[in-house]
C-alpha positions as CSV (number, residue, x, y, z in Angstrom):
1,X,0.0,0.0,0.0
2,X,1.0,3.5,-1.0
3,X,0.9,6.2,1.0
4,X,1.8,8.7,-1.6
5,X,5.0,10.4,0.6
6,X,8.1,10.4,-1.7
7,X,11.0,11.6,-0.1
8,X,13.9,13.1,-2.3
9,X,17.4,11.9,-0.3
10,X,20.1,14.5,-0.8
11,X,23.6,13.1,-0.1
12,X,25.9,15.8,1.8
13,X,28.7,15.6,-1.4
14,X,28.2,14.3,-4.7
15,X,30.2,14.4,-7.8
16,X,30.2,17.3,-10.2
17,X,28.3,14.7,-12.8
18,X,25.5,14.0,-9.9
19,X,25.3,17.6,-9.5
20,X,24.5,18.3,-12.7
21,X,22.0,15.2,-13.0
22,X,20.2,16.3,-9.7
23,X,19.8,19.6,-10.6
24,X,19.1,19.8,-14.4
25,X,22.4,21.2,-15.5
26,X,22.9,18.3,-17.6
27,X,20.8,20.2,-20.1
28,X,23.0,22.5,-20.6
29,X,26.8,20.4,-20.8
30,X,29.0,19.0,-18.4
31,X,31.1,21.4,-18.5
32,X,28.5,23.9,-16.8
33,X,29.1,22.5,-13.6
34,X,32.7,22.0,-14.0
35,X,33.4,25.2,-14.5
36,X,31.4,26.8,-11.9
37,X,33.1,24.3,-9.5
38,X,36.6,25.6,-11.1
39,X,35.4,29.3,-10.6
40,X,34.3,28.7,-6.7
41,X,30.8,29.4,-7.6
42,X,29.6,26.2,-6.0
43,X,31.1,24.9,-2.8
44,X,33.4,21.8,-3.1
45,X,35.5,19.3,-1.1
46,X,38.7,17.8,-2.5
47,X,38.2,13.9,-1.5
48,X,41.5,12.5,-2.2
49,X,42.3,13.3,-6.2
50,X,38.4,14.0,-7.0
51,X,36.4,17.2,-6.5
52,X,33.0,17.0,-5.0
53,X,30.2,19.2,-4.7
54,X,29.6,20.1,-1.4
55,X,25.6,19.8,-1.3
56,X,25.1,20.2,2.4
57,X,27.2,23.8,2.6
58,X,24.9,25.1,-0.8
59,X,22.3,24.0,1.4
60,X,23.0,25.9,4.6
61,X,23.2,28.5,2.2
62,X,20.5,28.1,1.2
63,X,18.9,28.0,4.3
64,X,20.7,31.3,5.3
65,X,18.5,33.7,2.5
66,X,21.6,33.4,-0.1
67,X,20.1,34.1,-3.4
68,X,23.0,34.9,-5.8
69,X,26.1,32.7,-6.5
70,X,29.1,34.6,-8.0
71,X,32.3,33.6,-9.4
72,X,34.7,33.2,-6.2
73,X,32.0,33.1,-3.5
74,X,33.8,29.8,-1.9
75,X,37.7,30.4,-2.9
């Protein structure tokens, strides 16, 4: 039985790929999201030699009334 509750589960990093899927960047390239990550327009983690997105501090953000995400906001 359904109850109709569907729950969207947000993991606190993801890959720059994921990002993109989750968020509908995909659309326009995978190289959107790579470069804002390279620009530090979106917040990011360095997990050995990979970058990841880091979800949970966009979130808090978020969260915090930030609206706007410019170039260099998390260098």
């Amino acid at each position: 039985m359904s109850t109709g509750n569907a729950y969207l589960v947000i993991p606190p990093f993801c890959t720059r790929e994921e990002f993109a899927r989750l968020t509908g960047l995909i659309e326009k390239g995978p190289e959107v999201v790579r470069g804002m990550c390279n620009q530090s327009t979106l917040p990011t983690v360095q997990v050995g030699r990979h970058q990841l997105v880091n979800v949970h501090q966009l979130l808090q953000d978020l969260a915090s009334g930030k609206t706007e995400f410019l170039s260099g906001d998390y260098s």
